[in-house]
VEXBA-19163 format. One line per 4 residues: their letters; for each residue z, y negated, x negated of N, C-alpha, C. Coordinates in steps of 0.05 Angstrom, whole numbers. Example, Ala and Ser with C-alpha at 12.3 -4.5 7.8 and 13.67 -1.06 7.14 Angstrom:
as	156/114/-264/156/90/-246/156/66/-264 ~ 142/45/-257/143/21/-273/157/-1/-258 .
//
This chain:
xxxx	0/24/-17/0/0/0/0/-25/-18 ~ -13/-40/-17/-19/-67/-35/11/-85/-15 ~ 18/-101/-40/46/-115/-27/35/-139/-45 ~ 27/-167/-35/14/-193/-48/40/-202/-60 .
xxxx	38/-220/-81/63/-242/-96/51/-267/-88 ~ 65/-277/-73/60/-302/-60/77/-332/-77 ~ 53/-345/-78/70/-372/-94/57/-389/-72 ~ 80/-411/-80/66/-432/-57/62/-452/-84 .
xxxx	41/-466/-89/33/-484/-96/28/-508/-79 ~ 42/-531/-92/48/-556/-77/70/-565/-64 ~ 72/-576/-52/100/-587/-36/93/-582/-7 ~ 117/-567/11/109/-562/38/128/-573/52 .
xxxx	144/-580/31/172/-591/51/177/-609/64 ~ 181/-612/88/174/-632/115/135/-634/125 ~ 130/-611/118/100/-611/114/93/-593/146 ~ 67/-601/162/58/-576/181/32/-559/161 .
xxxx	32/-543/156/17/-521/146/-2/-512/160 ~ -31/-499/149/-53/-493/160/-55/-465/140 ~ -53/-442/157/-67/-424/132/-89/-410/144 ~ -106/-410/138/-128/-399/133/-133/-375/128 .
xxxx	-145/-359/143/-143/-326/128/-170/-317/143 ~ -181/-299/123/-211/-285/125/-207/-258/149 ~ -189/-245/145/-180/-218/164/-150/-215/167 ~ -145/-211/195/-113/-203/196/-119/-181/210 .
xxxx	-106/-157/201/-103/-130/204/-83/-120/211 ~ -58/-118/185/-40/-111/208/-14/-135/205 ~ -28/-158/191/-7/-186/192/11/-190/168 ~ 12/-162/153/27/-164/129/27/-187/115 .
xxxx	3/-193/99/4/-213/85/4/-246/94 ~ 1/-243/121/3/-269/138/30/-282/146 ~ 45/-259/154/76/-266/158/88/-272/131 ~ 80/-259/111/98/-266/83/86/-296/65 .
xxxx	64/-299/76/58/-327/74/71/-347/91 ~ 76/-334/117/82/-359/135/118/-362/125 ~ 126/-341/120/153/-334/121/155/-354/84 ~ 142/-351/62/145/-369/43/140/-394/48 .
xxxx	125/-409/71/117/-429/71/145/-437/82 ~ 150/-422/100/173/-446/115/206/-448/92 ~ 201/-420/79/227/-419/53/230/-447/34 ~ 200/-450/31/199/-482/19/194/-505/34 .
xxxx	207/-500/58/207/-531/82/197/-538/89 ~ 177/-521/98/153/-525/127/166/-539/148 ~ 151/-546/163/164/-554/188/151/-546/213 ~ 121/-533/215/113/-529/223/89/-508/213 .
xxxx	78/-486/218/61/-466/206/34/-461/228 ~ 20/-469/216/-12/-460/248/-20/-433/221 ~ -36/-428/242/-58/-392/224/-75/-390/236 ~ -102/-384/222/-124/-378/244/-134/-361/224 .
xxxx	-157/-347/236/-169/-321/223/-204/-328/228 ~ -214/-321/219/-244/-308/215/-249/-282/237 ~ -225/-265/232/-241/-239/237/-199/-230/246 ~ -203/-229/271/-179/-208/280/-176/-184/279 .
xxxx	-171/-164/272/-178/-136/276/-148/-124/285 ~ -120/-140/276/-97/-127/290/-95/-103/297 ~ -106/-85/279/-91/-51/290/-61/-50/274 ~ -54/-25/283/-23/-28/284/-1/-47/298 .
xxxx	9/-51/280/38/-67/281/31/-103/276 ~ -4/-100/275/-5/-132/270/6/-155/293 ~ 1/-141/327/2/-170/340/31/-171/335 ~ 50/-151/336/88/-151/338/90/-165/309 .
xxxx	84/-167/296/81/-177/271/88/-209/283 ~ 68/-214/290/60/-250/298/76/-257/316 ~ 78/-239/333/91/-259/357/123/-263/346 ~ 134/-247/325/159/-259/313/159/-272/300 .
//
């Protein structure tokens, strides 16, 4: 199972966030982005995809 190392580059703190992602599958690497962004003081996180494919555990993933 591939497990990403996520850095946040830049300042997010008091920031709303946009991430951007090519495929969300089963959300893994989307939540641990969203989940670093707000660790460094997001205040707000949007996500959009290209290409949804959500098998598994991806939509229970998101909606937490």
């Amino acid at each position: 199972m591939f497990h990403p190392v996520l850095n946040v580059i830049g300042g997010a703190e008091g920031q709303t966030c946009l991430v951007v992602d090519d495929m969300i599958d089963t959300a893994g690497t989307l939540v641990k982005t969203v989940e670093a962004l707000i660790e460094k003081g997001a205040t707000k996180v949007y996500a959009t995809a290209t290409h949804g494919v959500l098998s598994g555990s991806g939509v229970g993933r998101m909606e937490k």
